[in-house]
C-alpha positions as CSV (number, residue, x, y, z in Angstrom):
1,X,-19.9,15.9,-18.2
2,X,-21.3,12.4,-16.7
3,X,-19.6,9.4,-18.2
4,X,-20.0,5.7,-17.0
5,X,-16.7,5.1,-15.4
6,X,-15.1,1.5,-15.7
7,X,-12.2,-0.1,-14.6
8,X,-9.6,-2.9,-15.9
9,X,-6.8,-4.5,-13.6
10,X,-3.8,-5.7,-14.5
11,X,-1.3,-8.1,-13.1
12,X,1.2,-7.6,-15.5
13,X,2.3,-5.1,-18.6
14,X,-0.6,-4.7,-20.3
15,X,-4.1,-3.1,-22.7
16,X,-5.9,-1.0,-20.3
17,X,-8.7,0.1,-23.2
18,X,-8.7,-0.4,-26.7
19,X,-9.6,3.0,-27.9
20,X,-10.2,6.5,-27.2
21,X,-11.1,7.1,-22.9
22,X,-10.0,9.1,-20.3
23,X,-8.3,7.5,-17.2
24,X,-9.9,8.8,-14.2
25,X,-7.5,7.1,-11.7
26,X,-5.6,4.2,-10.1
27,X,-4.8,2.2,-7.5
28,X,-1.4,0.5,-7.7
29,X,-0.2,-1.8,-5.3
30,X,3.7,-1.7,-5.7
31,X,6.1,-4.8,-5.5
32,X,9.5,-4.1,-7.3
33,X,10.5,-0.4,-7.5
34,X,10.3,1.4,-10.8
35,X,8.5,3.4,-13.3
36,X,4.7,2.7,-14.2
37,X,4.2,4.6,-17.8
38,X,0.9,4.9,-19.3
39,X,0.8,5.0,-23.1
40,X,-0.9,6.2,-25.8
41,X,-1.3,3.3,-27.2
42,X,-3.5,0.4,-27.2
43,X,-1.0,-2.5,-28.7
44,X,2.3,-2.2,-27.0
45,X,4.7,0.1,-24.8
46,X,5.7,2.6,-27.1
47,X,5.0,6.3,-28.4
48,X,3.2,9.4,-26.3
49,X,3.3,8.7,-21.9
50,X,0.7,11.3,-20.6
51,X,1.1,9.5,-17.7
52,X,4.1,8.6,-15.5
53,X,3.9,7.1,-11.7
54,X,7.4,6.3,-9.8
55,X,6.7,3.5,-7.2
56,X,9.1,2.1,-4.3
57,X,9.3,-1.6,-3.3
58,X,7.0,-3.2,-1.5
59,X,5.0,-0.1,-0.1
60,X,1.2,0.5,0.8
61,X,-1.0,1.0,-1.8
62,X,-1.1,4.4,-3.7
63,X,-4.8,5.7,-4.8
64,X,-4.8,8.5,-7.2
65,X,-8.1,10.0,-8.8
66,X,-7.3,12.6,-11.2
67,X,-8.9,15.5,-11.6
68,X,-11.5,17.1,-13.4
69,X,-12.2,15.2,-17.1
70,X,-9.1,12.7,-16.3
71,X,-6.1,12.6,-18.9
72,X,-7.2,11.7,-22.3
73,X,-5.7,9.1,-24.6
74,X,-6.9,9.4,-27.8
75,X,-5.2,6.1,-29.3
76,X,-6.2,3.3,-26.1
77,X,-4.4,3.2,-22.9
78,X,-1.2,0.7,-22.3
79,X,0.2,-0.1,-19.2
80,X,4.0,-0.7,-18.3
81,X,4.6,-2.0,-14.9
82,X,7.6,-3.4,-12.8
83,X,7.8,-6.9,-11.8
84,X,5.0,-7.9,-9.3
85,X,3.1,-4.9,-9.2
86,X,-0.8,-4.7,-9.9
87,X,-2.8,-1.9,-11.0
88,X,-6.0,-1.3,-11.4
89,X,-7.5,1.3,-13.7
90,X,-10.5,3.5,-13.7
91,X,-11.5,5.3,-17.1
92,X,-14.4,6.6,-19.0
């Protein structure tokens, strides 16, 4: 199925898409090591994580494009990141 993909970047922990979507991929760009959840959830850090990236300190940037129909999040999407890391996300 064709969907008009968009994207949303974040500097900080935060709403990716208020809604139901699919994310379709990422690029992070790491600064302090740690855990990047996704949730399902488009409010606050809490309930369902389809989605879980572990990051080191200060390395290149990590581009990931997920497969097929992407992972869907039926709630919204919300973002938890580690201190200075930025993300940018791309759903449908």
């Amino acid at each position: 199925m064709q969907t008009d993909v968009k994207s949303t970047h974040l500097n900080a922990s935060g709403v990716v898409v208020v809604g139901r979507c699919r994310i379709r991929g990422y690029q992070i760009a790491p600064g302090s090591a740690g855990q990047i959840n996704f949730y399902d959830n488009a409010t606050t850090n809490s309930g369902l994580i389809p989605l879980s990236v572990d990051t080191t300190a200060n390395t290149a940037i990590i581009s990931t494009m997920i497969p097929g129909e992407g992972i869907l999040f039926v709630n919204g999407c919300y973002v938890n990141l580690p201190a200075s890391t930025t993300i940018t996300v791309f759903y449908a």
